[in-house]
Every structure is written in C-alpha cells, then in structure tokens.
N, C-alpha and C positions, 0 to 999 in steps of 0.2 A: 504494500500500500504506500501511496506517495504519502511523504510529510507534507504538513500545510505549510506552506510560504509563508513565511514575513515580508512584506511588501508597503513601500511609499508610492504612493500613488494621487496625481490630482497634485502637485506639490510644484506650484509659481514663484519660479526664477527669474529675475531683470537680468540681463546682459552684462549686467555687470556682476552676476554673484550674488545678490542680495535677494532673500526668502522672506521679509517681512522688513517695514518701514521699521523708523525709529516712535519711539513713546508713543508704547501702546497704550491705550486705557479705553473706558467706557463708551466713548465716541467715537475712537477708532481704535478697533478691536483689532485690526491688522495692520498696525500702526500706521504714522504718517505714508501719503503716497502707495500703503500695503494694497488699496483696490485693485491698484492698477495691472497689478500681477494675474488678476481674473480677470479680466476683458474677456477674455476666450472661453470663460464659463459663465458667466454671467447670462446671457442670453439662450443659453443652451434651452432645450426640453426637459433634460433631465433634471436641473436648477430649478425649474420651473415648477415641475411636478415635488421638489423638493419644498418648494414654498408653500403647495397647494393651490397652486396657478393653474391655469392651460395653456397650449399652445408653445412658442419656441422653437429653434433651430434645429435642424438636425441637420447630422453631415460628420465628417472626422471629429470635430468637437466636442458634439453630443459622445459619439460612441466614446472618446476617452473618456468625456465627462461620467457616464454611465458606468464606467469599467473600474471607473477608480472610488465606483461606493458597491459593487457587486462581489457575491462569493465571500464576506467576511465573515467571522464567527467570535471577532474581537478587537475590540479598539483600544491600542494605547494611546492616550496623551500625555501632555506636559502641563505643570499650573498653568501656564500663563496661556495656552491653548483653551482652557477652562475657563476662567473668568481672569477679571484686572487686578483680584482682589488676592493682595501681597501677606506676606506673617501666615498669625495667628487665624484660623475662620473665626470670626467676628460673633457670627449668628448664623442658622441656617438659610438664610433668604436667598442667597445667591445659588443658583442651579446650571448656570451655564448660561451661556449668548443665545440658545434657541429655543426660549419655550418650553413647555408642557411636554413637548413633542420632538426632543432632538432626532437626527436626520440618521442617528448610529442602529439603532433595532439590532443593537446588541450588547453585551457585555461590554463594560469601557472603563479601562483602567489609566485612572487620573495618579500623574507622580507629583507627591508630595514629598514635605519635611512636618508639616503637621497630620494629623490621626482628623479623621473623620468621617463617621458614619455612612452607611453606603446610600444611594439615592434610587429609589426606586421613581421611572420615570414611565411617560405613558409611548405604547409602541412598544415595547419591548425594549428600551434604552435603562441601562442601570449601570448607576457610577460608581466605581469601587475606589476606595482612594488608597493606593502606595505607598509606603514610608521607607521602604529598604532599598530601594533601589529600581535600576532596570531589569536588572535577572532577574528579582522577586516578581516585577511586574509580568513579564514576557512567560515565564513558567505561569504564572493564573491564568494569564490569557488563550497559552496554548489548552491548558486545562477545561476553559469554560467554551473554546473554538469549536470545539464538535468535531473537529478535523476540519473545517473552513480555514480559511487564510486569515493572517490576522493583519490589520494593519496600524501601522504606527504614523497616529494624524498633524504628528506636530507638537509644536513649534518645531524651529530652525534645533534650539540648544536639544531637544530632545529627539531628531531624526541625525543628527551628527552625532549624539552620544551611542546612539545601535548602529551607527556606520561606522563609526570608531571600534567598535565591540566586535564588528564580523556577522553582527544579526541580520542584516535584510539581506534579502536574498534577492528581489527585484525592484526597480526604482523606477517611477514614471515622471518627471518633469515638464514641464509646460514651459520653458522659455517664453517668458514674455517682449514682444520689440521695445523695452523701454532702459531708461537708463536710472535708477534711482539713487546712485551717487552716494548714499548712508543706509545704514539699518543694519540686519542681523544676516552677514555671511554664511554661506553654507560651506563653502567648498576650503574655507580658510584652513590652512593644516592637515587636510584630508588629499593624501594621495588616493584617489579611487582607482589608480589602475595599480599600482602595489596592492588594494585588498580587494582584487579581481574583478572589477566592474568593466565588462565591454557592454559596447551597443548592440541591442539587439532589434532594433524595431525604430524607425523616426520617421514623421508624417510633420510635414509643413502647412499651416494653413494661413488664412489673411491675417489673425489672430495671436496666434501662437508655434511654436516648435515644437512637438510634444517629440521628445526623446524617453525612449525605454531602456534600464539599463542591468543586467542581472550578472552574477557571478556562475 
C-alpha cells in the first residue's frame, strides 16, 4: 500500500521569493501586499464554491486551485496561519479567519507554544493544537489521515521548517508575476535541490506559474 504524501500545495510565491507580505494582522491576514500572491485563485470556481458562491473560472487555474484542497485527511498549520492572535490565548473567541465553517473538513493540527483545547468546528473541521513540535504534529496527522494525504497549509516559517526536516514529499507553487520587494522568504537557506526536489509538472497561465515539485 502506498504511504500518504505530505504535500504543499496552492502555496503563492512573488518573483522574488516572498510567500506572504510583511505585518500581518486582522486586516490583513496575508500581510501587506500578501493578496497579490492569489490573483490566480481568487477568481477561480473552486474559490468560489469555497465561499459558497456560484459561478467562476475554470481552466489550469481552477484545476490547481481544486487539486490543492483535494484527497486530504489532515491539515497542518502554523499560529500565525490561524489567527493574529500572538502569546498567551486570551479567551476562546478566536477560531480562525473563516467562520463557522472553515474550508479544511478535516482534522487540522495548529503548532503552538501555548496548550489549548481542541475546537470542534462545523463541516467536519477540528482544530487540534500542538505544543511539541512538528514531529508531534505530523505523527497525529498521519494518524487521524485515514491514509489521505496530508497537507501542511502554512505559513512561510512552518512549510520551511518540514522542508528543512525532509517531510514533504511534493510541493505545488503558484509563482505569482509580481514583485513584493519585503515579507516572509521561503527559499532563504533552503537548498531544495540538495534535499531532492526536481520539477515534475509546470503549467503557465495569464495569472500564474504553477510549478510542481517532489522528491
């Protein structure tokens, strides 16, 4: 039987290396200038039906966009992927940037430094939160995956710390045409062709680059 993949997928790169703006917070959740990295998803079908919209593009776009929330059985994140909200949790109020109804419909392990209770959400989304690390995290997740894929949604410091580790096994990037000049590198200190990353798949559109990359 195949192992389930660890996979970044859906994951918007500027031209220049940068995976999210600088100061992020409640207003802007993908920090300064972080939109711009979506253009190519944003419009999609699949985004669409994410909001609970109709209608939207299809074409290369859509299908990444689609492929890169398909076949999962487990979601890592990072705090600051979570919410703005730094330390100590405060209070239970905060739940995430999407509602009632986040977009995971699955198991989703949040890395923390603080303990807190798990979050049952509606859809099948439930938030487990982390304290020991990425290994701890990645072993639940594989656990709770079903044998699905699991994938690890971000941020920048939290998809560089499993590529630093040797953990993903495929990687999907969206090259955006922009230049953002500051924010949070990705490729900083990461030789990827030393921890065996070639290309295996790239598709150009008006939009974006979407490069595939696996070990």
């Amino acid at each position: 039987m195949l192992m389930a993949k660890v996979r970044v997928a859906g994951f918007g790169v500027s031209v220049d290396g940068f995976a999210a703006g600088i100061e992020q917070s409640l207003d802007d959740p993908l920090g300064k200038r972080g939109p711009e990295l979506f253009q190519w998803f944003f419009p999609t079908k699949s985004f669409r039906q994410m909001q609970g919209a109709s209608g939207g593009e299809t074409g290369p776009d859509d299908d990444f966009a689609r492929r890169s929330m398909e076949g999962f059985g487990a979601f890592i994140l990072g705090r600051n992927m979570f919410g703005p909200v730094r330390g100590e949790w405060q209070d239970d109020q905060w739940k995430g940037w999407w509602g009632e109804d986040p977009p995971y419909h699955a198991p989703t392990f949040v890395l923390t430094h603080h303990p807190r209770a798990s979050i049952e959400m509606e859809g099948g989304t439930t938030f487990h939160f982390v304290t020991d690390g990425i290994e701890a995290a990645l072993k639940r997740a594989r656990e709770a995956a079903g044998g699905k894929d699991i994938k690890i949604g971000g941020g920048v410091s939290t998809v560089r710390q499993f590529l630093s580790a040797g953990h993903v096994d495929e990687m999907h990037l969206a090259l955006a045409p922009v230049v953002l000049g500051q924010g949070e590198a990705l490729f900083e200190g990461l030789d990827l062709r030393a921890l065996g990353y070639h290309r295996v798949e790239h598709v150009a559109t008006e939009r974006a680059t979407h490069v595939v990359l696996a070990r």
